[in-house]
C-alpha positions as protocol buffer text, in pm:
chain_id: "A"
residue {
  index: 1
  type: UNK
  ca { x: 0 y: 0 z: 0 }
}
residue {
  index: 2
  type: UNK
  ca { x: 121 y: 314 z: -94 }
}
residue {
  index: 3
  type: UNK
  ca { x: 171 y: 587 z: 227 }
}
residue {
  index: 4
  type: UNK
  ca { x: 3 y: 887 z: 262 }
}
residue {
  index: 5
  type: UNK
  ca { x: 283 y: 1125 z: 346 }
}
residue {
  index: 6
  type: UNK
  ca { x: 251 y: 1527 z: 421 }
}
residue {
  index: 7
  type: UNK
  ca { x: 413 y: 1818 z: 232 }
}
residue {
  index: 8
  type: UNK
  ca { x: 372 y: 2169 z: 280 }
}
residue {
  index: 9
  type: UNK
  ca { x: 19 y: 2166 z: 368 }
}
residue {
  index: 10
  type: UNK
  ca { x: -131 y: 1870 z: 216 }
}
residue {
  index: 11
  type: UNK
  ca { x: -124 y: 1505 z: 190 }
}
residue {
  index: 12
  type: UNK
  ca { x: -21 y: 1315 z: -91 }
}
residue {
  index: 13
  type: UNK
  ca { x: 51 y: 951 z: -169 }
}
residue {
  index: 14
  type: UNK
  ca { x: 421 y: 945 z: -123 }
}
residue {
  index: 15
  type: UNK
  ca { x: 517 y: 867 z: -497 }
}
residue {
  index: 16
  type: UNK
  ca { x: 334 y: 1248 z: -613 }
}
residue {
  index: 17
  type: UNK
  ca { x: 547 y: 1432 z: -285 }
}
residue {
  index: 18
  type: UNK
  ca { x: 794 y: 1647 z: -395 }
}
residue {
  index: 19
  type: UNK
  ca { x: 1117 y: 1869 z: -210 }
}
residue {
  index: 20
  type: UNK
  ca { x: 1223 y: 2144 z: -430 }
}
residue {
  index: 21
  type: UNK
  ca { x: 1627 y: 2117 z: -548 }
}
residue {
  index: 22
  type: UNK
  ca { x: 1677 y: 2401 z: -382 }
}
residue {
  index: 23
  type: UNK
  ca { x: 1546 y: 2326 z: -39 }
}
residue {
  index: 24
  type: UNK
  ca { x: 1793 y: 2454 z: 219 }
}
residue {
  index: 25
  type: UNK
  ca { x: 1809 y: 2117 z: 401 }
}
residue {
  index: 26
  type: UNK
  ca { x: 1855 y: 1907 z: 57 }
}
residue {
  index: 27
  type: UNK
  ca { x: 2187 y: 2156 z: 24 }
}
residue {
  index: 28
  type: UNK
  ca { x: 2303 y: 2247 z: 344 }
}
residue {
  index: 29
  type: UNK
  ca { x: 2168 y: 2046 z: 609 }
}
residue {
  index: 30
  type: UNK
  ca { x: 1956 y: 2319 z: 716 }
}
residue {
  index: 31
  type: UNK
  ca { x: 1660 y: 2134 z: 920 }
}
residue {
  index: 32
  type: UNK
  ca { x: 1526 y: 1963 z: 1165 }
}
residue {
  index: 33
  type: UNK
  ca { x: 1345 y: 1696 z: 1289 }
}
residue {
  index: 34
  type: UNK
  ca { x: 1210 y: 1453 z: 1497 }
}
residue {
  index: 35
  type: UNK
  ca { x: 1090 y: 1124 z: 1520 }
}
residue {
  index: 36
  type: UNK
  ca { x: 778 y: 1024 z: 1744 }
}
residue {
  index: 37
  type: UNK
  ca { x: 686 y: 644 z: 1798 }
}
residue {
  index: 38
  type: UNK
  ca { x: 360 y: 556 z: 1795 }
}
residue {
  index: 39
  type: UNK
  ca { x: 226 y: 229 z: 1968 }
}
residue {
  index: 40
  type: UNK
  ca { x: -127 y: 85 z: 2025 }
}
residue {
  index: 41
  type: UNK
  ca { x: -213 y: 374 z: 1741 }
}
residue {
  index: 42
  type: UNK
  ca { x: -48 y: 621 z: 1989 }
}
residue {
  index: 43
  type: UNK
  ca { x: 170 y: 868 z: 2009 }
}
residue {
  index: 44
  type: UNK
  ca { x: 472 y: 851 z: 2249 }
}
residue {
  index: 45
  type: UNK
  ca { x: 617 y: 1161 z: 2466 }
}
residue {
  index: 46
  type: UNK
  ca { x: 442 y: 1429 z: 2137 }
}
residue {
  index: 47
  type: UNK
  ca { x: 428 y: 1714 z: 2393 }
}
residue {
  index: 48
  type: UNK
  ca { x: 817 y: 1673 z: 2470 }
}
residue {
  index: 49
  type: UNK
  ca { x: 875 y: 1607 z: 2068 }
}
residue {
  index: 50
  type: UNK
  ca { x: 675 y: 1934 z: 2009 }
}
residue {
  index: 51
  type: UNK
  ca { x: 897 y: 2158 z: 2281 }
}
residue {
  index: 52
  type: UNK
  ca { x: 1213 y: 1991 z: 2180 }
}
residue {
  index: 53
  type: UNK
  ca { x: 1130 y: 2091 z: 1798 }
}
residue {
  index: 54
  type: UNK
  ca { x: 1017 y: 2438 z: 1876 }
}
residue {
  index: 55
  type: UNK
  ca { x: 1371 y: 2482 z: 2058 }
}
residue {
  index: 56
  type: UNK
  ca { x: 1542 y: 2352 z: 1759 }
}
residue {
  index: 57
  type: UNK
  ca { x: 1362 y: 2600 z: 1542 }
}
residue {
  index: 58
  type: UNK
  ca { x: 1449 y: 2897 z: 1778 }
}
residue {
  index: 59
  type: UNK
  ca { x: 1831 y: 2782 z: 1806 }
}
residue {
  index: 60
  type: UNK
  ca { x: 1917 y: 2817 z: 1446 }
}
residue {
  index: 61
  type: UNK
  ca { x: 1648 y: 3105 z: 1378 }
}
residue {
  index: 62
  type: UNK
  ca { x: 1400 y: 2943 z: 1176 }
}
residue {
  index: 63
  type: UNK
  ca { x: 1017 y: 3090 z: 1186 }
}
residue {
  index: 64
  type: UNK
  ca { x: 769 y: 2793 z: 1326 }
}
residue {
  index: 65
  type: UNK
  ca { x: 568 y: 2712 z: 1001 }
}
residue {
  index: 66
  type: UNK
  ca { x: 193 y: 2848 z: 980 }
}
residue {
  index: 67
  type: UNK
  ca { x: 79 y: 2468 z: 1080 }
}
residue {
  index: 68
  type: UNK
  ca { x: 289 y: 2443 z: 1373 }
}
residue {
  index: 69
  type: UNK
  ca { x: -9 y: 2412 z: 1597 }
}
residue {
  index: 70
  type: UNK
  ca { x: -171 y: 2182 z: 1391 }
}
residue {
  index: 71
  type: UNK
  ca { x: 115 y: 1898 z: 1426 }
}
residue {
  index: 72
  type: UNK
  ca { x: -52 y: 1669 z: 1660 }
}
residue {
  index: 73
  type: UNK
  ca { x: -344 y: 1661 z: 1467 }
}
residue {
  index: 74
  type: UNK
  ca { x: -145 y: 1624 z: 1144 }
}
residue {
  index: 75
  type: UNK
  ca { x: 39 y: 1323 z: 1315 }
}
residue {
  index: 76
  type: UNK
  ca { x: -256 y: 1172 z: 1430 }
}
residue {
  index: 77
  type: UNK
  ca { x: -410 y: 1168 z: 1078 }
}
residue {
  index: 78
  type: UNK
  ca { x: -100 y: 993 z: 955 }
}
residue {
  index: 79
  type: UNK
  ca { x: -130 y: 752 z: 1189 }
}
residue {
  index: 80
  type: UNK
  ca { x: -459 y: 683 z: 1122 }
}
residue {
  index: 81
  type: UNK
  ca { x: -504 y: 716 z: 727 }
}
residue {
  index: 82
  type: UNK
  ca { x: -171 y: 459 z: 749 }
}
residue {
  index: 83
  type: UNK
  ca { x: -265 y: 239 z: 943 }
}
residue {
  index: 84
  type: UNK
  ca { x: -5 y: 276 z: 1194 }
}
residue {
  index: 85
  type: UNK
  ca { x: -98 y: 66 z: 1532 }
}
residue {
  index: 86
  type: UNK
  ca { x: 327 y: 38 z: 1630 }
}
residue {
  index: 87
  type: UNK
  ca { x: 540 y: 244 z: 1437 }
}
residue {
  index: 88
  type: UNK
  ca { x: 715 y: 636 z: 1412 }
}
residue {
  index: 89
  type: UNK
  ca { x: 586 y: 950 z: 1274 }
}
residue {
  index: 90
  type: UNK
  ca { x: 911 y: 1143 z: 1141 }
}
residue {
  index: 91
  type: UNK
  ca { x: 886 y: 1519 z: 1121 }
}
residue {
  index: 92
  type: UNK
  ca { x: 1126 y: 1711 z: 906 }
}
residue {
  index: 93
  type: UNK
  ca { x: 1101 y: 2171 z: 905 }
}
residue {
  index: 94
  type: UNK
  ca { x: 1377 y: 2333 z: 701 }
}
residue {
  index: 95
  type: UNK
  ca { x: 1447 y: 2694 z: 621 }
}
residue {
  index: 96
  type: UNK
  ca { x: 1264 y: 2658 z: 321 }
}
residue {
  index: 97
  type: UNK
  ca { x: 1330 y: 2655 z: -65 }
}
residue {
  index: 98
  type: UNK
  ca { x: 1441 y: 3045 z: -167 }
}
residue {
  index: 99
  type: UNK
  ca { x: 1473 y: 2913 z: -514 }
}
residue {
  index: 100
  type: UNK
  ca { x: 1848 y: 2920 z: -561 }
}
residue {
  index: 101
  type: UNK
  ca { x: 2183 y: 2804 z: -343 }
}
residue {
  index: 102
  type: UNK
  ca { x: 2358 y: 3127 z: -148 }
}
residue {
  index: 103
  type: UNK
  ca { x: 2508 y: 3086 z: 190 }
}
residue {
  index: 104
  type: UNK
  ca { x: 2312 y: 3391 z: 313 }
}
residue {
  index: 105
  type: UNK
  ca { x: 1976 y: 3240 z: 518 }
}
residue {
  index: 106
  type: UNK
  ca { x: 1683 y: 3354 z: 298 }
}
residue {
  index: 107
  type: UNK
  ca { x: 1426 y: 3622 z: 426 }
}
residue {
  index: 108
  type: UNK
  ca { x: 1171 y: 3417 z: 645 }
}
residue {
  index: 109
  type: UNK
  ca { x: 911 y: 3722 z: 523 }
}
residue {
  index: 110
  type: UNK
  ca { x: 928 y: 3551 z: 143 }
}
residue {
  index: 111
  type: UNK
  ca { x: 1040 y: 3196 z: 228 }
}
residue {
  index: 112
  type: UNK
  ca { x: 829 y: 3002 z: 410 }
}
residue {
  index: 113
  type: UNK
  ca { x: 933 y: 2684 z: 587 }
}
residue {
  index: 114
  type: UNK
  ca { x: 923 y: 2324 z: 389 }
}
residue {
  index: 115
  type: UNK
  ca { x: 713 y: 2072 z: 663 }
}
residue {
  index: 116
  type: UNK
  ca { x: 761 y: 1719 z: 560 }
}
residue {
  index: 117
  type: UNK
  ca { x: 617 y: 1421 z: 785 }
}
residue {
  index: 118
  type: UNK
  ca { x: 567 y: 1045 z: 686 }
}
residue {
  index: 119
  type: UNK
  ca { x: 509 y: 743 z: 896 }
}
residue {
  index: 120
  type: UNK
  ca { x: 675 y: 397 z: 973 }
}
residue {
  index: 121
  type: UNK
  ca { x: 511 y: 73 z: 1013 }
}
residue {
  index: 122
  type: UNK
  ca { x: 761 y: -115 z: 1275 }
}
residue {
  index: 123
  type: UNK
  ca { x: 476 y: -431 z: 1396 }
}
residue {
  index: 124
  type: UNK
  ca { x: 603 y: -503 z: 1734 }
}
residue {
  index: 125
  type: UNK
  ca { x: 799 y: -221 z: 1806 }
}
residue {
  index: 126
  type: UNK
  ca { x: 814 y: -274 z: 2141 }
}
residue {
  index: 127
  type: UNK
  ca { x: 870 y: -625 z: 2134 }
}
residue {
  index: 128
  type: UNK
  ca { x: 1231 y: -565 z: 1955 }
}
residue {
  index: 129
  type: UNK
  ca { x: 1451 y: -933 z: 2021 }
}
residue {
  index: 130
  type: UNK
  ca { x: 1769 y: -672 z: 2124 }
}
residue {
  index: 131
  type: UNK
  ca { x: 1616 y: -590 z: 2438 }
}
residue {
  index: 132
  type: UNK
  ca { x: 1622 y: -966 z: 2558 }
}
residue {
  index: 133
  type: UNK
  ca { x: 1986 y: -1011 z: 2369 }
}
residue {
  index: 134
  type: UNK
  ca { x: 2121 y: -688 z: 2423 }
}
residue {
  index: 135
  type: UNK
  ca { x: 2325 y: -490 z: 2259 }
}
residue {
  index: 136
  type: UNK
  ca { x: 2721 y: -511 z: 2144 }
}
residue {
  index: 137
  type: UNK
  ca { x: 2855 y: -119 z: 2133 }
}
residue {
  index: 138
  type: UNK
  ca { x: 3204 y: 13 z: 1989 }
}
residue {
  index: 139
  type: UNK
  ca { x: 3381 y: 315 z: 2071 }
}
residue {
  index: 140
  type: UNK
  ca { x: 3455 y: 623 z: 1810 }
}
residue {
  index: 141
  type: UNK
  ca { x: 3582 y: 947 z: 1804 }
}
residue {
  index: 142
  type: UNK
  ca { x: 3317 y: 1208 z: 1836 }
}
residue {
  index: 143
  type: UNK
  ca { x: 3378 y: 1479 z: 1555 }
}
residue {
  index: 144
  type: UNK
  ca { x: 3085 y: 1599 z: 1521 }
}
residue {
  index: 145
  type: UNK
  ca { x: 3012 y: 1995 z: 1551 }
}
residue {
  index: 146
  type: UNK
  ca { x: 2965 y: 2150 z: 1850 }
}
residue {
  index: 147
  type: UNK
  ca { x: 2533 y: 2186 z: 1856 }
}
residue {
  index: 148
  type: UNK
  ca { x: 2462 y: 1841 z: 1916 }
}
residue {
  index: 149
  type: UNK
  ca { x: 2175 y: 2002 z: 2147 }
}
residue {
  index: 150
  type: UNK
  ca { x: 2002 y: 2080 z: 1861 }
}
residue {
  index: 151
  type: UNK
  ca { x: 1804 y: 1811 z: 1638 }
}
residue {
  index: 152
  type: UNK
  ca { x: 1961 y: 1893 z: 1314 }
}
residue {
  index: 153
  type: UNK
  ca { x: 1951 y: 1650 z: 993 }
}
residue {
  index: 154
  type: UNK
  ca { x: 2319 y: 1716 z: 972 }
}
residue {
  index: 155
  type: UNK
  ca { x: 2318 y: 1304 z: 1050 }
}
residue {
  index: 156
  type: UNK
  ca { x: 2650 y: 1185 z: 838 }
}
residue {
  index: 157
  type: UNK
  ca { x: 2933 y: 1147 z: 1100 }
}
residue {
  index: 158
  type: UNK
  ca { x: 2643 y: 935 z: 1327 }
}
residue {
  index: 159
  type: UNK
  ca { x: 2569 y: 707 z: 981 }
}
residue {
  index: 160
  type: UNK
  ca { x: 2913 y: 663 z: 963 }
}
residue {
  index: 161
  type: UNK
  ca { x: 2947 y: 553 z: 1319 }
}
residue {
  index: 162
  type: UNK
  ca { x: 2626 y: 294 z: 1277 }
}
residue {
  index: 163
  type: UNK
  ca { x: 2879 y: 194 z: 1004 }
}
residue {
  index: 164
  type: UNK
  ca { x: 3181 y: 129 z: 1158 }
}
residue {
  index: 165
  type: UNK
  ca { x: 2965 y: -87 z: 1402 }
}
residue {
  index: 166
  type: UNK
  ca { x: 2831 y: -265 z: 1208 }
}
residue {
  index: 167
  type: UNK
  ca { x: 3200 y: -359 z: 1020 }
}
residue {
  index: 168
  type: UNK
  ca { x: 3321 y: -457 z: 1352 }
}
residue {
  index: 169
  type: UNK
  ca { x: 3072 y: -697 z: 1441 }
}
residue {
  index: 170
  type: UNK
  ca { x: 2872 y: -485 z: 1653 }
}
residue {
  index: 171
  type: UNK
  ca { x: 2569 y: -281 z: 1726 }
}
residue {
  index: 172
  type: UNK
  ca { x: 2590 y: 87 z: 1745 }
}
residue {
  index: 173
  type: UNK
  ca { x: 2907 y: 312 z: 1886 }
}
residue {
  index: 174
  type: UNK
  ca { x: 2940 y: 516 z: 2149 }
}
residue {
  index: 175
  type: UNK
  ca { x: 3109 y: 882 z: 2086 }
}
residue {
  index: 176
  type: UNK
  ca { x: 3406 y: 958 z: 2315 }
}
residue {
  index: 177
  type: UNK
  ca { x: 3510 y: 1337 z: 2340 }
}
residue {
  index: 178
  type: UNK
  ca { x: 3825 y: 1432 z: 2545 }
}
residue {
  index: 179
  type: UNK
  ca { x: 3854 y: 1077 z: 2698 }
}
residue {
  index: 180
  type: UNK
  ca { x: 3458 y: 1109 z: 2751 }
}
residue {
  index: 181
  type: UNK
  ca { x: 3168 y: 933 z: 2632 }
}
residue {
  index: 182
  type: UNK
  ca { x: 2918 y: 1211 z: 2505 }
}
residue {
  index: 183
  type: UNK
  ca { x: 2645 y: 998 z: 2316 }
}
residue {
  index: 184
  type: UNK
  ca { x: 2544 y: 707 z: 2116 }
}
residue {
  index: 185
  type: UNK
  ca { x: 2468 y: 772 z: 1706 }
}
residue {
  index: 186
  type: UNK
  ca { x: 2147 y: 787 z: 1754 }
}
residue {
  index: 187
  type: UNK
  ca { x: 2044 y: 759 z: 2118 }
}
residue {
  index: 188
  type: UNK
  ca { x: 2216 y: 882 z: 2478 }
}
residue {
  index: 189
  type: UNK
  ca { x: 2420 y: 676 z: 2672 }
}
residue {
  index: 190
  type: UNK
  ca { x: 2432 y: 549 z: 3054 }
}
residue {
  index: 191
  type: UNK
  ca { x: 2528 y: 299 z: 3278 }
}
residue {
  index: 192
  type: UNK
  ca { x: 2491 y: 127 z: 3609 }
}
residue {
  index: 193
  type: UNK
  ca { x: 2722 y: 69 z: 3880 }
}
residue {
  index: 194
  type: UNK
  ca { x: 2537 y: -58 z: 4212 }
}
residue {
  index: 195
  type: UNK
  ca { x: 2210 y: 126 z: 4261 }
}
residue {
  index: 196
  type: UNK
  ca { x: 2349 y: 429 z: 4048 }
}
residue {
  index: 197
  type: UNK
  ca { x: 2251 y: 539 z: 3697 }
}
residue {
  index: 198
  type: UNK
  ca { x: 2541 y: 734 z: 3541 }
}
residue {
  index: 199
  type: UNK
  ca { x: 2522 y: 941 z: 3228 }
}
residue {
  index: 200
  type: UNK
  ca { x: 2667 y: 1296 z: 3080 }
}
residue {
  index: 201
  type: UNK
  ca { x: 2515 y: 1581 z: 3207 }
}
residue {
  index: 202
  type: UNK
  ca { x: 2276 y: 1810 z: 2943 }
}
residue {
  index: 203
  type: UNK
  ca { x: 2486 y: 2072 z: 2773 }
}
residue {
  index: 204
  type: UNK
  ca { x: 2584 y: 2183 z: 2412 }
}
residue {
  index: 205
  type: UNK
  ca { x: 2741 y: 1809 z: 2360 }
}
residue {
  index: 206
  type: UNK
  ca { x: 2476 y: 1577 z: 2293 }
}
residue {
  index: 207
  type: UNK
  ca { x: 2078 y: 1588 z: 2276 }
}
residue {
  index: 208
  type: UNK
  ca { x: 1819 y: 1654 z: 2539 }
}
residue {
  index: 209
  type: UNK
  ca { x: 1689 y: 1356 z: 2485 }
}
residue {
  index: 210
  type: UNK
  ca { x: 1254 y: 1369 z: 2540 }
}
residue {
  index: 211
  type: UNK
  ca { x: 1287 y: 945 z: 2644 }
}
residue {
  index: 212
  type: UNK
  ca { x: 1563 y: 1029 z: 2838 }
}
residue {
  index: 213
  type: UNK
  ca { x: 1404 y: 1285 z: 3063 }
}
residue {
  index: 214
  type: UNK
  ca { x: 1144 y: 1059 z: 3132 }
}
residue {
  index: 215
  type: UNK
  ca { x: 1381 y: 758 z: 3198 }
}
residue {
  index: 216
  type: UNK
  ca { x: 1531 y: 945 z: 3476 }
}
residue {
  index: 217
  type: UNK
  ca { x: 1215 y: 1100 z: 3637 }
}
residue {
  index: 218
  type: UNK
  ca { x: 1101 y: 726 z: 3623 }
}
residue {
  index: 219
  type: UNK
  ca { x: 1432 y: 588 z: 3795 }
}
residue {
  index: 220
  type: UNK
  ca { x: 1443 y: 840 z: 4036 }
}
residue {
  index: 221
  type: UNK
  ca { x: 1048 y: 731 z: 4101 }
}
residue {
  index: 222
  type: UNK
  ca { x: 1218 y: 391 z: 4188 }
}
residue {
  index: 223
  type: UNK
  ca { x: 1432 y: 505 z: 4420 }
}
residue {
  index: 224
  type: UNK
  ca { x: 1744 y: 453 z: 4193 }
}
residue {
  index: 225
  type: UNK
  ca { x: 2056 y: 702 z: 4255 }
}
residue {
  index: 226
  type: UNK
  ca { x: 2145 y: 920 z: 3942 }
}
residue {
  index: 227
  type: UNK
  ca { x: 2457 y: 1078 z: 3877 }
}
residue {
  index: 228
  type: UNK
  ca { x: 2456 y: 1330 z: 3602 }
}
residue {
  index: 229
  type: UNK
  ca { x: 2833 y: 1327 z: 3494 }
}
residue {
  index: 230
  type: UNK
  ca { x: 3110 y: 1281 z: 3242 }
}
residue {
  index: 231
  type: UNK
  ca { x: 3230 y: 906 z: 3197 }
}
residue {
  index: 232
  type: UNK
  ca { x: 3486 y: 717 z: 3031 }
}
residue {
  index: 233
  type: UNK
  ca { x: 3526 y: 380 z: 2797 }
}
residue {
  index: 234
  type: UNK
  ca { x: 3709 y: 223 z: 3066 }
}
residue {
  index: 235
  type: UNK
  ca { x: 3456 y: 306 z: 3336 }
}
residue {
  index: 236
  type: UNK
  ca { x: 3201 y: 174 z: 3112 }
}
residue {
  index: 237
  type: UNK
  ca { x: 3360 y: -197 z: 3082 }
}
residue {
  index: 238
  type: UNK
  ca { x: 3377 y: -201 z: 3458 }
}
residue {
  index: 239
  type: UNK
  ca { x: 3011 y: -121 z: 3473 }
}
residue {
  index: 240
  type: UNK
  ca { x: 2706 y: -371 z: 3609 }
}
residue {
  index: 241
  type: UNK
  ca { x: 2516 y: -271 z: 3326 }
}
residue {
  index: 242
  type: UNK
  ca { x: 2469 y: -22 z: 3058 }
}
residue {
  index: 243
  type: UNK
  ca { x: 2192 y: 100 z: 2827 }
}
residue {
  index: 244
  type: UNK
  ca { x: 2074 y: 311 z: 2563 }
}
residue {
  index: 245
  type: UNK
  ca { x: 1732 y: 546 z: 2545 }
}
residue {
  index: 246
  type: UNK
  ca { x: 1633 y: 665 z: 2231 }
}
residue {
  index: 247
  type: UNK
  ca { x: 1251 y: 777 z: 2113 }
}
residue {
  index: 248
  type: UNK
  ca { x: 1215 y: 443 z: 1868 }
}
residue {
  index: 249
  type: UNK
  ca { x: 1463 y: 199 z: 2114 }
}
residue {
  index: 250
  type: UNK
  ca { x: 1319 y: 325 z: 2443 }
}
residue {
  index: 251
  type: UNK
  ca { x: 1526 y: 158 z: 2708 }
}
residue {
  index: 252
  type: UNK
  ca { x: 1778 y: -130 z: 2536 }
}
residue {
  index: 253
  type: UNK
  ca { x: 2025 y: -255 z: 2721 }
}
residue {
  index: 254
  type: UNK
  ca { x: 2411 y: -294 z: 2603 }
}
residue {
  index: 255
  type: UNK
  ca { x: 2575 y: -571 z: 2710 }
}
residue {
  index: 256
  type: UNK
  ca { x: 2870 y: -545 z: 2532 }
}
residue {
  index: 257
  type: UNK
  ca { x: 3195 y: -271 z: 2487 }
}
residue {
  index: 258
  type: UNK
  ca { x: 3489 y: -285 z: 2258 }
}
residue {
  index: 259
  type: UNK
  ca { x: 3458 y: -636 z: 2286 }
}
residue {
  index: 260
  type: UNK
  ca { x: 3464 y: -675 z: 2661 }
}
residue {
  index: 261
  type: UNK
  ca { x: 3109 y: -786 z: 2821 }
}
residue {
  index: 262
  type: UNK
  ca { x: 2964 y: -656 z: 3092 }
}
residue {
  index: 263
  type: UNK
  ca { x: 2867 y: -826 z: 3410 }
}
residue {
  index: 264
  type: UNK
  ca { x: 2798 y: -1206 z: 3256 }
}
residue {
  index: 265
  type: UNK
  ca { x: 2711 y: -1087 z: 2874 }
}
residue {
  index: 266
  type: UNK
  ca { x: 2357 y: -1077 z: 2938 }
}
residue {
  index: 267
  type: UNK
  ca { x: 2092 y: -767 z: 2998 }
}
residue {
  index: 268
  type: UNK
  ca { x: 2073 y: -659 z: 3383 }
}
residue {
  index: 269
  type: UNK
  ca { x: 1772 y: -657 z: 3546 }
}
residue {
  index: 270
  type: UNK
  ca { x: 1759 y: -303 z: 3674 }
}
residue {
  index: 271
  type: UNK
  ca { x: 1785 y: -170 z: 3281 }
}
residue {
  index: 272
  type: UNK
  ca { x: 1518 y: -437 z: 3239 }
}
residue {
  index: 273
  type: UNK
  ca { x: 1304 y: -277 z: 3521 }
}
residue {
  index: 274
  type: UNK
  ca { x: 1325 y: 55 z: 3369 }
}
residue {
  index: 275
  type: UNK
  ca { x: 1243 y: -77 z: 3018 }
}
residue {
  index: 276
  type: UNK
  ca { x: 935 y: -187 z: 3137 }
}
residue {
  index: 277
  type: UNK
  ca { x: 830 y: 93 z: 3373 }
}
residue {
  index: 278
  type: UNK
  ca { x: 895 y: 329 z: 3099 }
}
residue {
  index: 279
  type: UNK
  ca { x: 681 y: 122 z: 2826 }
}
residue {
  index: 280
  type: UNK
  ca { x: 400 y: 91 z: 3090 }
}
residue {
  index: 281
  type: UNK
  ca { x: 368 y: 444 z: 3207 }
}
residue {
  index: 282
  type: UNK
  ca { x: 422 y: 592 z: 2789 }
}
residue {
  index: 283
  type: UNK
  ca { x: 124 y: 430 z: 2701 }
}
residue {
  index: 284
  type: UNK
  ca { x: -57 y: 538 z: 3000 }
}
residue {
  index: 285
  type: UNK
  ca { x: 16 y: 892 z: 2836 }
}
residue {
  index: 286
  type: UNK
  ca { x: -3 y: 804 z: 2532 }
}
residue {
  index: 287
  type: UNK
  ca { x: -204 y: 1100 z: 2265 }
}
């Protein structure tokens, strides 16, 4: 079945949607986005998708598009005229198309905005095998600029990494910056030692994460210690556990780093514990 997808305004079977050449984001990366998953027809953590977006918009000076306020009901349409019951909804704003390439940003009175969003059908998202295997991480050098705070589709260096994992036998990487972890490609990084949840504080180096916010408001709920901090690779392999929190992965566990295993090379219980608590009380909130 073909998608319906939507484009500036209106929806369109995805083969008749079209991006102008000149789109800002097409030649200079200059967008953002965001990806909301959707389960029982549902859509996960939207309100902290929406803020996090607006942010993003007001970071690199780019007007909110006229439908703006219309996006949960544009995502819920999506999900409905697709057919999505577990999937994502991925949301992509730009500066617009000016109508030729120049450096310069174009003036947001003449140029509006391009607003593309499509949908995913993932059947048994939440059921993914990885969180009962777990996952096997390498480390890379993080090279990226210096905004990672801001959900730009400048995504090449973290395609790489996904890349070099996957040539190495593994998973995903983890980004180390000055001896430091900051991030994983796609998704924020943590682990456990004891009763304590570790992971980099919020700043300019990686993204404020929506599932992560609510991962640590639920562990906290739990009566788990957290420790907002810098950590290293080597502190990492000496962990209990570790995990990974991303908007489509939620809470999966990584049982593996630069070839050394944690604890006995299988998931830990307390990053299975917040896997579940998180699934449970997301689709309690679920829009």
């Amino acid at each position: 079945m073909t998608r319906t997808v939507f484009v500036n305004g209106e929806y369109l079977p995805e083969d008749e949607a079209k991006v102008s050449i000149f789109d800002r984001a097409f030649l200079m990366a200059d967008g953002v986005y965001e990806v909301t998953s959707v389960l029982g027809g549902k859509l996960i953590d939207f309100a902290g998708h929406a803020k996090r977006l607006e942010r993003s918009l007001n970071e690199l000076d780019i007007k909110k598009p006229a439908v703006f306020d219309d996006l949960l009901e544009i995502h819920r349409e999506l999900v409905r005229v697709n057919g999505i019951e577990d999937g994502l909804v991925y949301l992509q704003i730009t500066r617009g198309a000016p109508g030729d390439r120049d450096f310069v940003f174009p003036d947001p009175e003449t140029t509006e905005p391009t607003v593309v969003l499509f949908t995913q059908n993932k059947p048994g998202l939440a059921d993914s095998p990885a969180a009962k295997t777990g996952m096997k991480i390498i480390s890379i050098e993080d090279v990226r600029w210096g905004r990672r705070d801001i959900k730009t589709v400048q995504l090449l260096y973290p395609s790489m990494g996904k890349m070099m994992a996957k040539k190495a036998g593994a998973d995903d990487a983890w980004m180390v910056q000055d001896g430091h972890v900051t991030e994983g490609t796609s998704n924020n990084a943590y682990i456990i030692k004891g009763n304590t949840i570790i992971t980099r504080a919020l700043s300019n180096d990686i993204l404020h994460g929506i599932t992560r916010a609510a991962v640590l408001r639920f562990a906290r709920e739990a009566q788990m210690q957290v420790e907002e901090r810098n950590f290293t690779i080597d502190e990492a392999k000496e962990a209990d556990e570790a995990f990974i929190t991303s908007a489509s992965a939620f809470v999966m566990p990584v049982i593996e780093i630069d070839g050394v295993n944690l604890g006995d090379g299988t998931p830990g219980a307390r990053t299975a514990r917040l896997r579940e608590i998180y699934l449970e009380e997301s689709r309690k909130a679920a829009v």
